[in-house]
TIRO-2110 file (N, C-alpha, C; in Angstrom, 1 decimal):
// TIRO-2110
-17.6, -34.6, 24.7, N, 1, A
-16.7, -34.0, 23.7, CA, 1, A
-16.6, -32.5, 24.0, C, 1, A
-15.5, -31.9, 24.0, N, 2, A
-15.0, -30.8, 24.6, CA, 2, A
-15.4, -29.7, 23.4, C, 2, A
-15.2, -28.4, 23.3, N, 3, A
-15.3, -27.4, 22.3, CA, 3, A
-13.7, -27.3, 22.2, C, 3, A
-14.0, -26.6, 21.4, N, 4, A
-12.0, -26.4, 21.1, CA, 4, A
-12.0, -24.7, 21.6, C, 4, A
-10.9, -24.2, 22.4, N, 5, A
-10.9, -23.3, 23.1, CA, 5, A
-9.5, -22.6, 21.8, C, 5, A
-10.0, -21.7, 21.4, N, 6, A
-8.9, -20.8, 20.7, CA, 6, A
-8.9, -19.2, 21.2, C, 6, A
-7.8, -18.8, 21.4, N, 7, A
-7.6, -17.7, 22.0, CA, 7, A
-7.6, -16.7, 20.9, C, 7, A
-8.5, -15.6, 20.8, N, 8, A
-8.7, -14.6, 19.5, CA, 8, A
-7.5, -14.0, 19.1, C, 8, A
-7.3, -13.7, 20.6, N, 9, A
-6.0, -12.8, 20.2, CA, 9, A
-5.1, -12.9, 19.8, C, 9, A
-4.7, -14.0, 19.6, N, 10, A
-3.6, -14.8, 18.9, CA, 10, A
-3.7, -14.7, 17.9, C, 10, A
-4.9, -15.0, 17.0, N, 11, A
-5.1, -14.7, 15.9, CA, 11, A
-4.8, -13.4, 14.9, C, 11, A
-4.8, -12.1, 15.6, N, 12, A
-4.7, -10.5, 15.4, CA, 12, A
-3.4, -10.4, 15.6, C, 12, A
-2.7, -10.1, 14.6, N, 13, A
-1.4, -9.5, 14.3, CA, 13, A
-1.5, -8.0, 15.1, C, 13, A
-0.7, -7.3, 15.9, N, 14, A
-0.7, -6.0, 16.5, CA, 14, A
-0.5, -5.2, 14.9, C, 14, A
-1.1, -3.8, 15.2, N, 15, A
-0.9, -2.7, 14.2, CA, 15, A
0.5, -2.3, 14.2, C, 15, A
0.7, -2.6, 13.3, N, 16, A
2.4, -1.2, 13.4, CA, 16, A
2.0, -0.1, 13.2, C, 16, A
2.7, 0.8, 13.9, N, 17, A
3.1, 2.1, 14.4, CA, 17, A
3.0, 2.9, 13.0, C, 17, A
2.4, 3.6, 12.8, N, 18, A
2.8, 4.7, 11.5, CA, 18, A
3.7, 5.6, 11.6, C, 18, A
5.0, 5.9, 11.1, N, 19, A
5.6, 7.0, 11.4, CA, 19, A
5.7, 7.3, 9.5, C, 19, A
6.0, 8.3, 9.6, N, 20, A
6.8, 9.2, 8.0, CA, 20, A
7.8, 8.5, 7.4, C, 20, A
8.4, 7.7, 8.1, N, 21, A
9.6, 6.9, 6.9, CA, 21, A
8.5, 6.2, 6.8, C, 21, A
7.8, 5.1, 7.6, N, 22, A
7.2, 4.0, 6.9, CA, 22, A
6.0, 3.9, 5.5, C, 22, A
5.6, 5.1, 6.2, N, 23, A
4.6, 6.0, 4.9, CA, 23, A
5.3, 6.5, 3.7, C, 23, A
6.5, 6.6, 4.0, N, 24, A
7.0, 7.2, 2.2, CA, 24, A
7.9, 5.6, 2.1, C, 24, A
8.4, 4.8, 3.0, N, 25, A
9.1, 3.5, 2.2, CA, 25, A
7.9, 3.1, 1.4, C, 25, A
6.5, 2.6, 1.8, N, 26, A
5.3, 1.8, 1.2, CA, 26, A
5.1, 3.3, 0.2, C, 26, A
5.0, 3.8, -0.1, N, 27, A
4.3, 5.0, -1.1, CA, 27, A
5.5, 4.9, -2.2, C, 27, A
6.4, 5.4, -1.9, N, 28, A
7.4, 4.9, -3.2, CA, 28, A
7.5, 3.6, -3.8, C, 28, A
7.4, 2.2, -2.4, N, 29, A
7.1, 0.8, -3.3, CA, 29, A
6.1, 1.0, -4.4, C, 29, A
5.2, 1.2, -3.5, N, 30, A
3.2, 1.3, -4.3, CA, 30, A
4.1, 2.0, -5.4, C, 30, A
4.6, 3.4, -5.7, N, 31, A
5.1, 3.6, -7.0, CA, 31, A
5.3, 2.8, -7.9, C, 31, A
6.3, 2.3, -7.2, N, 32, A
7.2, 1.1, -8.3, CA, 32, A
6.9, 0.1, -8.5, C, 32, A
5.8, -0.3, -7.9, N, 33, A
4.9, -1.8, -8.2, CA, 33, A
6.1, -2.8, -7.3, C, 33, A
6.6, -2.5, -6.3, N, 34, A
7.7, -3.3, -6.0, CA, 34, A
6.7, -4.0, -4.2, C, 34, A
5.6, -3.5, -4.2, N, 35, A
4.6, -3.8, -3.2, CA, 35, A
3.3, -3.6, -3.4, C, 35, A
2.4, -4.5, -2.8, N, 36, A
0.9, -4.8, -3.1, CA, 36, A
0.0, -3.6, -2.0, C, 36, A
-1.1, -3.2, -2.6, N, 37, A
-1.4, -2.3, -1.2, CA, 37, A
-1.8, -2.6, -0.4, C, 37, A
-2.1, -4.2, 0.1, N, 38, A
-2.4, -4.6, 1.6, CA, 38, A
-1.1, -5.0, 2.3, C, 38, A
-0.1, -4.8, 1.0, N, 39, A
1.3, -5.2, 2.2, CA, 39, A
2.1, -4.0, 2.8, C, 39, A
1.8, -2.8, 2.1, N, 40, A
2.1, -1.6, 2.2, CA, 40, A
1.2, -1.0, 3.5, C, 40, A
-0.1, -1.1, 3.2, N, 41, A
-1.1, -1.0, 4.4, CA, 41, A
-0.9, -1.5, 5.8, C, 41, A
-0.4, -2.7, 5.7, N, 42, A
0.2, -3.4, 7.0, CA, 42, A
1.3, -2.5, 7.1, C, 42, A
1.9, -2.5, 6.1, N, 43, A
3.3, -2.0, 7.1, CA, 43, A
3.3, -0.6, 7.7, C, 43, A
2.2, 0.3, 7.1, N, 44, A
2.3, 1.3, 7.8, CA, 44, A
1.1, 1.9, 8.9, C, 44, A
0.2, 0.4, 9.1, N, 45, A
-0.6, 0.1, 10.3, CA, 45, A
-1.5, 1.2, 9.6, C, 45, A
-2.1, 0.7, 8.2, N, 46, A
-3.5, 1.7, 8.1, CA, 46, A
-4.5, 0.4, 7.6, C, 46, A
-5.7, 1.1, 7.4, N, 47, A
-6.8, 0.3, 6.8, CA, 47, A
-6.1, 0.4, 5.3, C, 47, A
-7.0, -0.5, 4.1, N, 48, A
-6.7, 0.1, 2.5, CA, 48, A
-7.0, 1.0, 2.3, C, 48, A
-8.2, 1.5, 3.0, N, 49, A
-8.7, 2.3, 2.4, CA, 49, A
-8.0, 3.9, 2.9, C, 49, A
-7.1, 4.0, 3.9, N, 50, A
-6.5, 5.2, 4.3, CA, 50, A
-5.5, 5.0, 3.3, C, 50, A
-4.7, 3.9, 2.9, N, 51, A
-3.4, 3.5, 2.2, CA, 51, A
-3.5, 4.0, 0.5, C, 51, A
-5.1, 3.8, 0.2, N, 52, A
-5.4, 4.1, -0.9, CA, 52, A
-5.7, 5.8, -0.8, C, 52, A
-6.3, 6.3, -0.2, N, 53, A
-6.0, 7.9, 0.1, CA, 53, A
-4.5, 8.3, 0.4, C, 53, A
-3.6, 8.2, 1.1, N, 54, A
-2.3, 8.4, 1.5, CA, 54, A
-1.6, 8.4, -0.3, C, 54, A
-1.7, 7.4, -0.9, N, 55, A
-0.8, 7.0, -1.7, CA, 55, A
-1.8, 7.8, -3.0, C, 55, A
-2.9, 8.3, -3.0, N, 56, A
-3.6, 9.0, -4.1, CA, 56, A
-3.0, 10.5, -3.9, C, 56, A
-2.6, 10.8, -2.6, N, 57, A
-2.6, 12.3, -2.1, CA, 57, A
-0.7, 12.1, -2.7, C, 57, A
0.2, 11.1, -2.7, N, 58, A
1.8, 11.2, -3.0, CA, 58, A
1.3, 11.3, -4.5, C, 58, A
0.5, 10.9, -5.1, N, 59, A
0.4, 10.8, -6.7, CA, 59, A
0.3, 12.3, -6.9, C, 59, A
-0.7, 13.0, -6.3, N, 60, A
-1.1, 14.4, -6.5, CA, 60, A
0.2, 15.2, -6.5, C, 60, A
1.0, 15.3, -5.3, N, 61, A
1.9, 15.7, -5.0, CA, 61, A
3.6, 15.7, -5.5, C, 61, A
3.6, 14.2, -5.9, N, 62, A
4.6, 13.7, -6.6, CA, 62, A
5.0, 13.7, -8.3, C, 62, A
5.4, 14.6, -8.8, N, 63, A
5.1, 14.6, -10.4, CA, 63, A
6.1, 13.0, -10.9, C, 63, A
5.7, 12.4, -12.0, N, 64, A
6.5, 11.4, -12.5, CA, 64, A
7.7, 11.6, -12.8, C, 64, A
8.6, 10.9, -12.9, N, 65, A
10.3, 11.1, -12.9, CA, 65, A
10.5, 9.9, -13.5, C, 65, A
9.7, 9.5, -15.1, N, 66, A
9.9, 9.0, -15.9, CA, 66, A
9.5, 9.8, -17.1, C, 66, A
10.0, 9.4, -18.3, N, 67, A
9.1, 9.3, -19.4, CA, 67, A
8.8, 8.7, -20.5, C, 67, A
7.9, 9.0, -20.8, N, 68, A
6.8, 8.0, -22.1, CA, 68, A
7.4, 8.5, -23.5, C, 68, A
8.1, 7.2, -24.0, N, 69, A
8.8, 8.1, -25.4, CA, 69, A
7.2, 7.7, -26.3, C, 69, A
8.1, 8.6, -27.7, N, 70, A
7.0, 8.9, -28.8, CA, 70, A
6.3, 7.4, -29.5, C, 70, A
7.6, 6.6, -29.5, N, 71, A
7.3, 5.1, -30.1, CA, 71, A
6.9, 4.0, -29.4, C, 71, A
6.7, 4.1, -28.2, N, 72, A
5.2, 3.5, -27.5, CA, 72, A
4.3, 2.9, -27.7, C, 72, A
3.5, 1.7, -27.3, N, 73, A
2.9, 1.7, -28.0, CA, 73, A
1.5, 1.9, -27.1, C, 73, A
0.5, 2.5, -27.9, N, 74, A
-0.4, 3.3, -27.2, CA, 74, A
-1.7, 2.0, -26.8, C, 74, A
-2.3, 2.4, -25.4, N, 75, A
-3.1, 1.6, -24.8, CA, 75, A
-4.4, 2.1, -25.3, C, 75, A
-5.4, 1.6, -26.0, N, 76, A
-7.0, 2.3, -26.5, CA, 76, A
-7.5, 1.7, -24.9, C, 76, A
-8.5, 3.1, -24.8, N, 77, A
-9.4, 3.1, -23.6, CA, 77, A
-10.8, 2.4, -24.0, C, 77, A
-11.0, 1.9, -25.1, N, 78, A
-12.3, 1.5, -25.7, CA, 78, A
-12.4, -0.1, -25.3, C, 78, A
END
């Protein structure tokens, strides 16, 4: 009985390329909840964990361009 021969590499999706559009398309998704951050991560060929830094450093940078009215209803942290 033979082993089963699977080629690894087949299995590994290539990295995509990082460039500046792809990092701010996934950073504004990640804003809008319109992307997950391992699909954002793929797309801009990072680990989570750079994707999670990247998109903490747009939070810093980026002020909100919403707002929270008065009649809300408020979340308790308890």
């Amino acid at each position: 009985m033979g082993l089963l021969k699977i080629d690894k590499s087949a299995l590994v999706e290539p990295r995509a390329k990082t460039t500046p559009e792809n990092v701010q398309e996934a950073t504004e998704a990640l804003f809008r909840a319109k992307m997950t951050l391992p699909a954002a991560a793929k797309l801009c060929g990072m680990t989570h964990k750079e994707m999670k830094l990247t998109f903490w450093e747009f939070l810093k940078y980026n002020k909100p361009d919403y707002e929270i009215s008065q009649d809300s209803p408020q979340i308790s942290g308890g």
